[in-house]
C-alpha positions as CSV (number, residue, x, y, z in Angstrom):
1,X,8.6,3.0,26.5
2,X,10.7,3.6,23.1
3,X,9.0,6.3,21.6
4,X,8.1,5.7,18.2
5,X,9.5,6.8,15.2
6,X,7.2,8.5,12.3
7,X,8.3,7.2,8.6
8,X,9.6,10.8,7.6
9,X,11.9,10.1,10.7
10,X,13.1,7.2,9.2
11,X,13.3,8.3,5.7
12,X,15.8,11.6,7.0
13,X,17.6,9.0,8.9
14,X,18.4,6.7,6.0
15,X,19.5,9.7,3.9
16,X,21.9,11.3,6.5
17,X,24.9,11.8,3.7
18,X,22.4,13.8,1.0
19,X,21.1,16.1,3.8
20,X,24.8,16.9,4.7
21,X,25.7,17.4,1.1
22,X,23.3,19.6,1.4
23,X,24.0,21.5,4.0
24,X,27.5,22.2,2.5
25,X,25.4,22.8,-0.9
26,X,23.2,25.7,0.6
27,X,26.3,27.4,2.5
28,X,28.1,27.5,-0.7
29,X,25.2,29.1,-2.1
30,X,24.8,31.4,0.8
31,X,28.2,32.8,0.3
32,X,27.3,32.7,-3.8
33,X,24.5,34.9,-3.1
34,X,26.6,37.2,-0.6
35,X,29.4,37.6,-3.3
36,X,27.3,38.4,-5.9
37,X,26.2,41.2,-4.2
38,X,29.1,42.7,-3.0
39,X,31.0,42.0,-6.5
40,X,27.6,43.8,-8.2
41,X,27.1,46.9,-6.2
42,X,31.4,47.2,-6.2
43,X,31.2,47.3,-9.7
44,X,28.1,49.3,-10.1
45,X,29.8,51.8,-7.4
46,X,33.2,52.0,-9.6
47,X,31.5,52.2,-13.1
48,X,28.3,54.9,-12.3
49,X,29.9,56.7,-9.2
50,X,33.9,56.6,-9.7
51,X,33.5,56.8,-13.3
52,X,36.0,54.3,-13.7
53,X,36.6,53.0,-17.0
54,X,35.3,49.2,-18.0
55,X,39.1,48.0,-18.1
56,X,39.9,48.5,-14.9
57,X,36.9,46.1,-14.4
58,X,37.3,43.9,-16.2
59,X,38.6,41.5,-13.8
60,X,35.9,42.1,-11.4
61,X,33.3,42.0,-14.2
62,X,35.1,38.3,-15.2
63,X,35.0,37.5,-11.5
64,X,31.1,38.5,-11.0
65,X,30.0,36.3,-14.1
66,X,32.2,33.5,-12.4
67,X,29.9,33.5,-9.1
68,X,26.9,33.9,-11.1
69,X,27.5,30.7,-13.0
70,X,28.6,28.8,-9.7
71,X,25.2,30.2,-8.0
72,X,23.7,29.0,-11.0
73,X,25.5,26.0,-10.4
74,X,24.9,25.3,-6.9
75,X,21.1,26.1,-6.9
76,X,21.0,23.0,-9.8
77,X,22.6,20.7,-7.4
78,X,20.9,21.2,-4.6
79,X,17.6,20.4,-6.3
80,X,19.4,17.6,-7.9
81,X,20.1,16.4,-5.0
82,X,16.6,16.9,-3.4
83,X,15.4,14.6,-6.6
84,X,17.7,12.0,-6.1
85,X,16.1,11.7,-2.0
86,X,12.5,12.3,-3.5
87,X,13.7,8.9,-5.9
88,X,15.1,6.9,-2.9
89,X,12.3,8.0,-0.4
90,X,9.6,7.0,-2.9
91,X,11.5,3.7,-3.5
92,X,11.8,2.9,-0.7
93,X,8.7,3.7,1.1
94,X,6.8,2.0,-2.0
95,X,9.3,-1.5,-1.6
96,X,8.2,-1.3,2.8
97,X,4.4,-1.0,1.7
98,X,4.6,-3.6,-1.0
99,X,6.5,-5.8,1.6
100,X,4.3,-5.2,4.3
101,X,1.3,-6.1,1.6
102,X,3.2,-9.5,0.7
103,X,3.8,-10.7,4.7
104,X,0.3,-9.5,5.5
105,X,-1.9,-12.2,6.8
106,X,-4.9,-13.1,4.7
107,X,-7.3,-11.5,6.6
108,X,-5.1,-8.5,6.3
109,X,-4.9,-9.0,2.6
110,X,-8.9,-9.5,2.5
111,X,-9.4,-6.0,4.4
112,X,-10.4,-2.7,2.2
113,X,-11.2,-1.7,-1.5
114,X,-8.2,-3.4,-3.5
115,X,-8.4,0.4,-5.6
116,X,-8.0,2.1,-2.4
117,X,-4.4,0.0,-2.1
118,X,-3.1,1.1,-4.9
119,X,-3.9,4.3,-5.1
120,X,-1.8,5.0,-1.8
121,X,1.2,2.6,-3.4
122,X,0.9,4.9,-6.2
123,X,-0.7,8.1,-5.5
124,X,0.2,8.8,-2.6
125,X,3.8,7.4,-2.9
126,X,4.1,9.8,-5.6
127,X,2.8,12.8,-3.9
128,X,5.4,12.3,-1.1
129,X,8.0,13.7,-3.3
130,X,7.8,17.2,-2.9
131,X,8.6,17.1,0.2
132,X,12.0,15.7,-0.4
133,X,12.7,17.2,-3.9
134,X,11.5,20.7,-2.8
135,X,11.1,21.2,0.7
136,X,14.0,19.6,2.4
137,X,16.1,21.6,0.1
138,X,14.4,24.9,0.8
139,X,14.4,24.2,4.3
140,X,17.9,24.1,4.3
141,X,18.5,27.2,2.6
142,X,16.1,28.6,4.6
143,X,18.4,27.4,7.8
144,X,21.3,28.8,6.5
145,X,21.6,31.5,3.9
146,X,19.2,33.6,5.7
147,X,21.0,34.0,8.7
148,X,24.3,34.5,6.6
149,X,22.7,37.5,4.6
150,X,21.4,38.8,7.9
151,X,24.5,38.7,9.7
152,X,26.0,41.0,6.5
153,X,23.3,43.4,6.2
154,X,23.9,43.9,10.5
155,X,28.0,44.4,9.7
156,X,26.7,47.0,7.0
157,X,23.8,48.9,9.0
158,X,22.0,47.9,11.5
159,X,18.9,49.9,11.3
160,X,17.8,47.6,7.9
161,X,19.1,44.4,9.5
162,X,16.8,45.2,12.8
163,X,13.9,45.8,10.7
164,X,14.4,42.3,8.3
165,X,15.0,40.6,12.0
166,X,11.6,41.7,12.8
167,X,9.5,41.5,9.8
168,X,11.4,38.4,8.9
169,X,9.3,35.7,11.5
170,X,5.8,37.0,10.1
171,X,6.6,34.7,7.2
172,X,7.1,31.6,9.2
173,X,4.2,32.2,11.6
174,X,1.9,32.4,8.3
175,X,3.3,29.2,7.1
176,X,2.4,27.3,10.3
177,X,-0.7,28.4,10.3
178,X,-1.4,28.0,6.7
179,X,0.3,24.5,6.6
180,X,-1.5,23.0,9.8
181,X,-4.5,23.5,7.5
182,X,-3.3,22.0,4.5
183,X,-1.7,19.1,5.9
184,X,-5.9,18.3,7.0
185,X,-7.0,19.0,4.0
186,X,-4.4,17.0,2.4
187,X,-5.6,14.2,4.3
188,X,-8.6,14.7,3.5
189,X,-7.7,14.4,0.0
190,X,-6.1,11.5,0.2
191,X,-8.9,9.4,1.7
192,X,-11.5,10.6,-0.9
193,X,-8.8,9.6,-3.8
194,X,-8.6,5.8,-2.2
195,X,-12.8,5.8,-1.7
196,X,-12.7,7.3,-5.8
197,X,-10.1,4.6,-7.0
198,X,-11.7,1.7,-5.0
199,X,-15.2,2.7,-6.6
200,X,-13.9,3.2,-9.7
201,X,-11.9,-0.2,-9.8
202,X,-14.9,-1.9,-8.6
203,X,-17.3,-0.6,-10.9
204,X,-14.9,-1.6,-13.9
205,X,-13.8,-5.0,-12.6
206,X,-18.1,-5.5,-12.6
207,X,-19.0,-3.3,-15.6
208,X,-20.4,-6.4,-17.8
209,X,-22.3,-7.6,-14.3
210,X,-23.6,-3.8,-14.1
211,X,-24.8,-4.1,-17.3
212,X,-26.8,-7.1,-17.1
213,X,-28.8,-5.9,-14.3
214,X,-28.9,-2.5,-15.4
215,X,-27.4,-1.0,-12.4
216,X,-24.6,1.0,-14.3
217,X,-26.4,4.3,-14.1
218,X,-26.1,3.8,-10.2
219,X,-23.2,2.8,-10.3
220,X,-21.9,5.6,-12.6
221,X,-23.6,8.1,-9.9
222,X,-21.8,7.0,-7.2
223,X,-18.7,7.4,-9.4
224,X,-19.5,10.8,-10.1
225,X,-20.2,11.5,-6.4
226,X,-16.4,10.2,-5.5
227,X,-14.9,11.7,-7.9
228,X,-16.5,15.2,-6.8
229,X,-15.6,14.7,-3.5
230,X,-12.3,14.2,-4.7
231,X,-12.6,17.6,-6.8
232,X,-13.8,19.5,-3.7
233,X,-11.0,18.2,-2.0
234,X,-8.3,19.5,-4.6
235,X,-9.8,22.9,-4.6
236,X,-9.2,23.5,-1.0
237,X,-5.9,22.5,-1.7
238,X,-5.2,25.2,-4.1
239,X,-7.5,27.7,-2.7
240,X,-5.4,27.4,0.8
241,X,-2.2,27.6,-2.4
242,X,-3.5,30.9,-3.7
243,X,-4.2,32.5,-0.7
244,X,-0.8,31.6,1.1
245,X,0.9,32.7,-1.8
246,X,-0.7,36.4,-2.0
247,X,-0.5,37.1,1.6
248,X,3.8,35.9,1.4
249,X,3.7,38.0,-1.4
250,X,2.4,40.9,0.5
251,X,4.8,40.4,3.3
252,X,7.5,40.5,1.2
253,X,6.9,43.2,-0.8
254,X,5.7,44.9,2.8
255,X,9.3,44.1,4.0
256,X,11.2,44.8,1.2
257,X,9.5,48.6,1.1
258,X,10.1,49.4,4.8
259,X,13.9,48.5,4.2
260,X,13.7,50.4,0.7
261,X,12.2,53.5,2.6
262,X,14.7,53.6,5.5
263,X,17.9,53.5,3.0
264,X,16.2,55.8,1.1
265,X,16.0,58.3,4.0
266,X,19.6,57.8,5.0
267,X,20.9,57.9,2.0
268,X,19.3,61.4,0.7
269,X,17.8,62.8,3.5
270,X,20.1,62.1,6.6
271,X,23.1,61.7,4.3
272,X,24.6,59.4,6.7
273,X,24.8,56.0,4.1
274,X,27.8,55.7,1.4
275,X,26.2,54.7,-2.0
276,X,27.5,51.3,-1.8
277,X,26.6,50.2,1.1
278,X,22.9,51.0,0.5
279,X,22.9,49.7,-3.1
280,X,24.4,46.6,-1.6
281,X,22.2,45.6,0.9
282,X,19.2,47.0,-1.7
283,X,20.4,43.7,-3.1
284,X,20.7,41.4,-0.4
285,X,17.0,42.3,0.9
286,X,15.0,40.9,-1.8
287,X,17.0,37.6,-2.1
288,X,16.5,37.3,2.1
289,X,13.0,37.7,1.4
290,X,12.7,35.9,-1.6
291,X,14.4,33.6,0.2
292,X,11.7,33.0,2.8
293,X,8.9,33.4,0.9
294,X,10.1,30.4,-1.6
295,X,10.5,28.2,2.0
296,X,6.5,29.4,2.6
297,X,5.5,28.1,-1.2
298,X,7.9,24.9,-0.3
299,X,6.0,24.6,3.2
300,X,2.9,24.1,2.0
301,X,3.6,21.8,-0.4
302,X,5.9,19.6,2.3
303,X,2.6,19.6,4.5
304,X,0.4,18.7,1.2
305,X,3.2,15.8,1.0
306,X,2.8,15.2,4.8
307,X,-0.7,14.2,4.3
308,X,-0.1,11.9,1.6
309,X,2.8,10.3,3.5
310,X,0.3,9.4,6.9
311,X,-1.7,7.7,4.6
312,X,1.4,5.5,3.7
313,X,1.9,5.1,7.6
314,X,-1.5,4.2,8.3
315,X,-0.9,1.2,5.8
316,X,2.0,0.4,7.6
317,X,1.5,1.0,11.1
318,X,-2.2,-1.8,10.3
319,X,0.2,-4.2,9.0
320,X,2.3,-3.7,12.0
321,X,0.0,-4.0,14.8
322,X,-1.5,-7.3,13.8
323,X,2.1,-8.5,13.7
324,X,2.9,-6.8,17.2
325,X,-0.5,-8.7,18.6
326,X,0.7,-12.1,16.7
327,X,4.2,-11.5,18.5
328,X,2.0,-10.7,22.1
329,X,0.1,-14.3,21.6
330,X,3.4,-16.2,20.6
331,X,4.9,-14.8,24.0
332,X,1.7,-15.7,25.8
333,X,1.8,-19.5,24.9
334,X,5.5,-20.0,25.3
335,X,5.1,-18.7,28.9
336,X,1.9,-20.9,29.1
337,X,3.9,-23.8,28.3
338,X,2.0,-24.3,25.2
339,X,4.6,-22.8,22.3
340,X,4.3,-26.0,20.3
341,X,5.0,-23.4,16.9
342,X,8.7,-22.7,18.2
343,X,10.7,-23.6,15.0
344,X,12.8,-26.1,16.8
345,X,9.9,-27.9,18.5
346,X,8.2,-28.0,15.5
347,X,11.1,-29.5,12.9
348,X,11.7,-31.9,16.0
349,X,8.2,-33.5,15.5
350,X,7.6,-36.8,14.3
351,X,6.0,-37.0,10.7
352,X,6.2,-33.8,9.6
353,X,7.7,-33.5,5.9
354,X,9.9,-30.1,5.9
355,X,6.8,-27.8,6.6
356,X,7.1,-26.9,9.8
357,X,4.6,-28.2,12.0
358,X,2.4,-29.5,9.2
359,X,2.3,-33.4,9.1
360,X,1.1,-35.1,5.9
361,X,-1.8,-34.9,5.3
362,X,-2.7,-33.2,8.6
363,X,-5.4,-33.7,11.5
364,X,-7.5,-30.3,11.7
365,X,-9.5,-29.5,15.1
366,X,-11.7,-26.3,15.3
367,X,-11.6,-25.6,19.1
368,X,-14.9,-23.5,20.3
369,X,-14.6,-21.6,17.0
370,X,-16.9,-18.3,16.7
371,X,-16.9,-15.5,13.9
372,X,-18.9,-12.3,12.9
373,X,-17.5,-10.2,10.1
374,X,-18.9,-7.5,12.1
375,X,-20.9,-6.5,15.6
376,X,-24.8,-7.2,15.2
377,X,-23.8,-9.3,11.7
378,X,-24.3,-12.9,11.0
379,X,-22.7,-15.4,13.6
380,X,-20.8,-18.4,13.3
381,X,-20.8,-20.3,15.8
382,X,-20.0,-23.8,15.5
383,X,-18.4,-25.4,18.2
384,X,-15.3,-28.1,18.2
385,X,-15.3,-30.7,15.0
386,X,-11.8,-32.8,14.4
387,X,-11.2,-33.9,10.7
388,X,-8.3,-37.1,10.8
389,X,-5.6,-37.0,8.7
390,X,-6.6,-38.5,4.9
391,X,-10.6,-37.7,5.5
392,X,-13.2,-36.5,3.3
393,X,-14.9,-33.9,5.0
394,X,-18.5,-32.4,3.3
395,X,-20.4,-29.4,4.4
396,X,-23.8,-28.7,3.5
397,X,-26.4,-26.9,4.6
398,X,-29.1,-23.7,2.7
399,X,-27.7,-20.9,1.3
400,X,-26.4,-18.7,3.8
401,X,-25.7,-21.4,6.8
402,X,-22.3,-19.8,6.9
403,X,-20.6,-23.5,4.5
404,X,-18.4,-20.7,3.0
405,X,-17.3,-19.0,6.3
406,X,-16.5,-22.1,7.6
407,X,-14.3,-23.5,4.9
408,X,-12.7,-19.8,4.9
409,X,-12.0,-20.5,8.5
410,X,-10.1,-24.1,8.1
411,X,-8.3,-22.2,5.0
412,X,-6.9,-19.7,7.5
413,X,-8.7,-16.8,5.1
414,X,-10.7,-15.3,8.3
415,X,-9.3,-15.5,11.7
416,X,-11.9,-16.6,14.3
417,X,-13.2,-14.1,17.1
418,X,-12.8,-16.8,19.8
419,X,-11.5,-20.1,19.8
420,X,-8.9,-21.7,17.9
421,X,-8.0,-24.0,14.3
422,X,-5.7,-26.4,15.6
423,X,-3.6,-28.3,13.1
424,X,-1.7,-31.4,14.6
425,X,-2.6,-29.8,17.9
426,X,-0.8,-26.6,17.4
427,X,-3.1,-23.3,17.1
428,X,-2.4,-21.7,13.7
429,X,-1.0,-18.4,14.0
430,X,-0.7,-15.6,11.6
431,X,3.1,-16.2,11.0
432,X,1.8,-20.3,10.2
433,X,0.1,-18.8,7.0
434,X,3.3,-19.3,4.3
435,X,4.1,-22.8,5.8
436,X,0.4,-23.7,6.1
437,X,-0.3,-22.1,2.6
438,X,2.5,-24.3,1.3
439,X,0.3,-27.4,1.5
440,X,-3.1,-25.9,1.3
441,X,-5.1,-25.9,-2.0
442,X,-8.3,-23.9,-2.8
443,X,-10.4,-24.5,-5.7
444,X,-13.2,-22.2,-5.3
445,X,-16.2,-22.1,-8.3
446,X,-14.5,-19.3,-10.2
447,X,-10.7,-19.8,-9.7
448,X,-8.8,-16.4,-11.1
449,X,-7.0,-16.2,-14.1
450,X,-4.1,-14.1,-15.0
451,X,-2.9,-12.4,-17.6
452,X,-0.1,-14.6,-19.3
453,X,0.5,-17.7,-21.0
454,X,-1.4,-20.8,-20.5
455,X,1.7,-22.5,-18.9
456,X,2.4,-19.6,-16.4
457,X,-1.4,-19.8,-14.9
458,X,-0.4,-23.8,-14.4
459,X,2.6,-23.0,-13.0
460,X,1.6,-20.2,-10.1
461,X,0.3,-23.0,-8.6
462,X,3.4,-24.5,-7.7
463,X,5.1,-21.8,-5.7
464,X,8.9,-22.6,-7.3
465,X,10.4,-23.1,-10.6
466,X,9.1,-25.8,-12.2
467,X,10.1,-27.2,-15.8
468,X,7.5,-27.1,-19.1
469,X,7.4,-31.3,-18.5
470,X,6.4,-30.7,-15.0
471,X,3.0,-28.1,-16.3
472,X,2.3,-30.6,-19.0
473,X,2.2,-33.9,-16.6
474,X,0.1,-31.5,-14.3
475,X,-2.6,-30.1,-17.6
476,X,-2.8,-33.9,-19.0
477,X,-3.6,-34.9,-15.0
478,X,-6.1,-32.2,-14.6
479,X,-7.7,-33.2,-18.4
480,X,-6.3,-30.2,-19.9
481,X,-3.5,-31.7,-22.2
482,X,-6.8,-31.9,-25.0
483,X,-7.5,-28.2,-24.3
484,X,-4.0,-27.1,-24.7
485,X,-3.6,-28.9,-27.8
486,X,-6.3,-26.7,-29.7
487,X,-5.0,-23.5,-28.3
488,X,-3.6,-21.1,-31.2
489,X,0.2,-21.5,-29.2
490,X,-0.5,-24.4,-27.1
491,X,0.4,-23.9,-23.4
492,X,2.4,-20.5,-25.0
493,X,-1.5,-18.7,-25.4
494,X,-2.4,-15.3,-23.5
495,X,-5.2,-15.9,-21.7
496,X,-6.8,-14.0,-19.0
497,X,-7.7,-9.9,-19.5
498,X,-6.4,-8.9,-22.7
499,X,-6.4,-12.9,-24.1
500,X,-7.8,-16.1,-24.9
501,X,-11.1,-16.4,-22.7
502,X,-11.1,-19.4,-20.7
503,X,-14.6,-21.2,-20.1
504,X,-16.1,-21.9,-16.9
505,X,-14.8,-25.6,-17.4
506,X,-11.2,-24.5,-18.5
507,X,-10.9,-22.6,-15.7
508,X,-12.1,-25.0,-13.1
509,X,-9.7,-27.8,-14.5
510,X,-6.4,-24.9,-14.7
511,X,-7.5,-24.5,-11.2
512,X,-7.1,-28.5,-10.7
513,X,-3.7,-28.3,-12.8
514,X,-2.5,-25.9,-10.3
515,X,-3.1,-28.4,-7.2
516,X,-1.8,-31.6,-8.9
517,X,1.8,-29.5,-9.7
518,X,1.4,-28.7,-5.8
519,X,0.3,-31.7,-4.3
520,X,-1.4,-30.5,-1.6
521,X,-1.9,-32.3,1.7
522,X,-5.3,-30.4,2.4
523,X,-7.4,-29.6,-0.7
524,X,-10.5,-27.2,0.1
525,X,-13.5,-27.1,-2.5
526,X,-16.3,-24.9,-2.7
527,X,-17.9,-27.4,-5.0
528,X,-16.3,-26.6,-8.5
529,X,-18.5,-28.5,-10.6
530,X,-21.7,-26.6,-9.9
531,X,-22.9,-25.3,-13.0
532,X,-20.8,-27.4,-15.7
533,X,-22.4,-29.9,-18.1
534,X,-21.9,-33.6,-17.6
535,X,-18.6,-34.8,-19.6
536,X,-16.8,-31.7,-17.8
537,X,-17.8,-32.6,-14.6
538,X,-17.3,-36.4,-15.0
539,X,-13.6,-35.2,-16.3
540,X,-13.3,-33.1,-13.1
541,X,-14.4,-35.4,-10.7
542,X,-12.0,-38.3,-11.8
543,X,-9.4,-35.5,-11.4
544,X,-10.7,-34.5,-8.1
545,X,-10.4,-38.5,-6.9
546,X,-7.1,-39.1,-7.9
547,X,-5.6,-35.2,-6.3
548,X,-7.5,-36.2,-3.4
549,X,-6.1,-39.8,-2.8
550,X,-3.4,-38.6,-0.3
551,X,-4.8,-35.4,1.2
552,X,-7.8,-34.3,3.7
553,X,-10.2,-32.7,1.0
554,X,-12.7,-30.4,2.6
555,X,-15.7,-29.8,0.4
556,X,-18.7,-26.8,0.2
557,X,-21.1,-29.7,-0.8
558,X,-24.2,-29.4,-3.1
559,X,-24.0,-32.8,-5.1
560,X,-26.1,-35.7,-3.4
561,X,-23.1,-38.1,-4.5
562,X,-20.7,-35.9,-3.2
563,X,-22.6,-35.8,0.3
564,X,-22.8,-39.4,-0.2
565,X,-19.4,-40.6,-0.3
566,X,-17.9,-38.9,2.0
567,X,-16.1,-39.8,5.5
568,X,-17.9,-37.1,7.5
569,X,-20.7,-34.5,7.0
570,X,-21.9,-31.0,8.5
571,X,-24.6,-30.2,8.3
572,X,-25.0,-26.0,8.5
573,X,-28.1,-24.0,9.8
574,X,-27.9,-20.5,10.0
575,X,-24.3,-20.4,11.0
576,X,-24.7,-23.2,13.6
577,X,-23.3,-26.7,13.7
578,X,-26.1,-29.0,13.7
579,X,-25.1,-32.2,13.0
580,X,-21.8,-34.1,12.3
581,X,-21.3,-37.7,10.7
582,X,-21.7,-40.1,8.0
583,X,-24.8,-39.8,5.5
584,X,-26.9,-42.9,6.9
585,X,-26.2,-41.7,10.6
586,X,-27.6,-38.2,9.6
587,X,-30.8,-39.6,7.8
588,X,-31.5,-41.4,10.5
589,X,-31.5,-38.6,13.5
590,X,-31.2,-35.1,11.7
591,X,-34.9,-34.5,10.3
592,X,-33.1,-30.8,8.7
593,X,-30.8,-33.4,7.3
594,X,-33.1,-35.9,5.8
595,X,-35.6,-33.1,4.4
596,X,-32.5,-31.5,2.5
597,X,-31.2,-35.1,0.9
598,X,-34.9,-35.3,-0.1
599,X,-35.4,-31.9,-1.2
600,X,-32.4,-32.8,-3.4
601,X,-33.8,-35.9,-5.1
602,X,-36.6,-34.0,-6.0
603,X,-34.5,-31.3,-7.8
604,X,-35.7,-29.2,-5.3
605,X,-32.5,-28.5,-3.4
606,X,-29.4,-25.7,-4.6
């Protein structure tokens, strides 16, 4: 089994040329660092000791001042170059979640707080780069220069190097241990930031709604409540911060004091140390230790970073099981015999147009279909209805029968928990979804509007390029030519957030604009005229009758007429299938069905 590889993996492997830049970087400093201290305590030796006079250092003064300025230097680029890897990491891991996002299946898409998305696209993205703008590079040092100051200090005296050799590993053993706990916490942070931004973004998206029914206050306490956790969170953080960075500072100070005493005794006491040796490693100690301690400060932020970055993986690695289970169920029906979605197979068959396996318009079969959004939760269970090719399908049924579910089902929206959608015989599969979607329309009762122009909200319906003449046929088809022509700019007016508001008719016929510049060969309705006075819905339904000419329409029915004139109706009851055909059929041997029809003469019915 091919053992698999973590996203920091990944991310060091793509930036293999920076990490051995480096390398070469931190060794250069290393040797910096070395011959700064040798040039310093030389000259200090020749100037206080020797008495020599400043001209006959002058060079060596000239030469110390050149190092400085290269260690100066050197330390700039290698945290340049830890910020250009922070940059590509962060763009990179944010383009692989925003991918993975845009292939995800619908269901997929559906899943989670939309908030909680995007704070780990942003948030956490973001947080990741510590670890590559400041702990990579420490690390390194840490790897390298170390060893090199310690391999000096043992050529100069070995007592001080034995004592840095074992004082030296208390540092990293802390910064395990503090780190292990901080990469937790981090976590920990994290996943109260995504529950904070996905109340928050919920709360705002509903404010007005809030209003109305004067559940704001609630709704501003659980707010609060996040956003406290969140705090809490954060504080651990930085308490974990504080304490990791007194007890580094104690060790180094602890270290550097031991190695301060024991020159000091050979030097005055014992008599057995020359002047510049112990005045030179007096200088090398503290940038050994500083050294390490710097790598402890880096360490906890790489683990805070860690956290953040598992949270990116955890996106990933959903997105990638449900395509590793889609692959597991292709394999499974080729070696069945039944892989009728193989490309070839599918371009091979008879009346399809270009789409795949998608004839025009298609034939739909639900095969034994059951859902449940979750255990012990309402069950769908309606099992196997065919729709031919060009029908008129109507659902209907109370509030609650599961009509929705089921037209989320045929729309591919919600996978089913057994069973199968079938279109043209072949099961739709999660990797169908972009050649299905192509000829799928969904008009729902409050279609979305985004911020742009008019023309740009017609035109996302198309799913290409389409010319200005092409939105204008597709407004004046939909009965939206009359609205465009009072709009401030025409088809060039902002609407959506920050414009022009679009009324509930508007939107309902932009949402019609959208299909007839997409021509659909299935058009799903959750009845779109509910709610809208007569000339609108009069407008929308001679819309709806010509876009529906040559497709299968599937409609969420709660117009008698609507019921009326269509091919084939099902009727819902509590998220069973309990009758299926025309409207005099049902009348006459579905009591439910006949109650409901009267129900809705009466005015009783919704």
């Amino acid at each position: 089994m091919k053992k698999k590889t973590g996203l920091i993996s990944q991310q060091m492997s793509a930036q293999r040329r920076p990490l051995v830049l480096l390398g070469g970087v931190s060794l250069a400093l290393g040797a910096a660092i070395v011959g700064q201290a040798v040039l310093l305590a030389e000259s200090v030796e020749k100037i206080f000791v020797q008495r020599a006079s400043l001209s006959s250092v002058a060079v060596m003064l000239v030469v110390l001042l050149g190092v400085m300025a290269a260690r100066t230097l050197l330390s700039y680029g290698n945290g340049r170059i830890g910020l250009q890897m922070a940059a590509r990491a962060k763009t990179d891991m944010r383009a692989a979640v925003l991918r993975k996002l845009t292939k995800a299946s619908m269901p997929m898409a559906l899943r989670g707080q939309t908030g909680g998305k995007v704070s780990v696209v942003l948030d956490a993205v973001d947080e990741a780069d510590s670890y590559f703008s400041q702990y990579v590079p420490r690390m390194m040092e840490a790897a390298i220069i170390p060893i090199l100051i310690l391999a000096v200090v043992f050529t100069q005296h070995m007592n001080s190097g034995f004592i840095m050799l074992v004082t030296a590993p208390f540092i990293p053993i802390f910064m395990v241990l503090v780190g292990l706990k901080t990469k937790n916490k981090s976590e920990e942070k994290f996943a109260q930031l995504a529950e904070f931004s996905g109340t928050f973004l919920d709360s705002l998206q509903g404010l007005v709604s809030l209003k109305l029914f004067g559940r704001a206050r609630d709704h501003q306490q659980d707010i609060e409540r996040s956003s406290m956790g969140y705090r809490d969170a954060t504080m651990d953080i930085l308490r974990i911060a504080f304490t990791n960075t007194f007890m580094l500072e104690s060790i180094v100070m602890l270290g550097i004091g031991i190695v301060a005493l024991e020159l000091a005794l050979q030097l005055l006491v014992f008599k057995s140390l020359s002047f510049h040796t112990a005045f030179l490693i007096l200088l090398l100690v503290p940038e050994f230790y500083g050294l390490l301690k710097n790598t402890g400060t880096a360490f906890h932020s790489g683990r805070t970073s860690m956290g953040a970055i598992r949270k990116v993986e955890e996106m990933l690695e959903e997105t990638q099981a449900e395509e590793a289970a889609t692959s597991r169920r292709e394999g499974a029906d080729h070696r069945d015999g039944t892989g009728e979605l193989d490309g070839t197979t599918a371009v091979d068959k008879p009346g399809t147009s270009g789409g795949g396996f998608i004839q025009m318009p298609p034939s739909i079969e639900l095969r034994d279909v059951r859902f449940q959004y979750t255990p012990d939760s309402f069950e769908l269970a309606v099992g196997s209805i065919s729709f031919a090719p060009g029908e008129h399908i109507a659902i209907v049924g109370k509030s609650g029968s599961g009509k929705t579910t089921l037209l989320h089902l045929v729309a591919g929206l919600l996978k089913p928990v057994s069973g199968e959608v079938l279109v043209n015989g072949s099961a739709l599969q999660s990797d169908d979804e972009a050649s299905w979607f192509d000829h799928v329309s969904y008009i729902t009762q409050h279609p979305f509007i985004f911020a742009g122009t008019f023309a740009d909200n017609i035109a996302i319906g198309a799913g290409r390029d389409v010319s200005r003449a092409d939105v204008e046929q597709a407004a004046e088809a939909a009965g939206l030519a009359a609205v465009a022509a009072v709009l401030e700019h025409g088809y060039d007016t902002f609407v959506g957030e920050g414009g022009r508001g679009l009324s509930g008719g508007e939107k309902q016929r932009l949402a019609l604009a959208r299909a007839f510049l997409k021509r659909p060969a299935v058009i799903l309705f959750d009845e779109p005229t509910v709610g809208l006075d007569l000339h609108t819905e009069r407008v929308l339904q001679l819309s709806i009758a010509e876009l529906a000419s040559k497709a299968t329409m599937i409609t969420v029915a709660h117009r008698l007429y609507t019921i009326k004139d269509a091919d084939k109706i099902l009727f819902m009851d509590n998220g069973a299938l309990l009758g299926c055909g025309r409207h005099e059929e049902l009348l006459a041997r579905l009591p439910q069905y006949a109650e409901m029809v009267d129900a809705h003469r009466k005015g009783r019915f919704a």
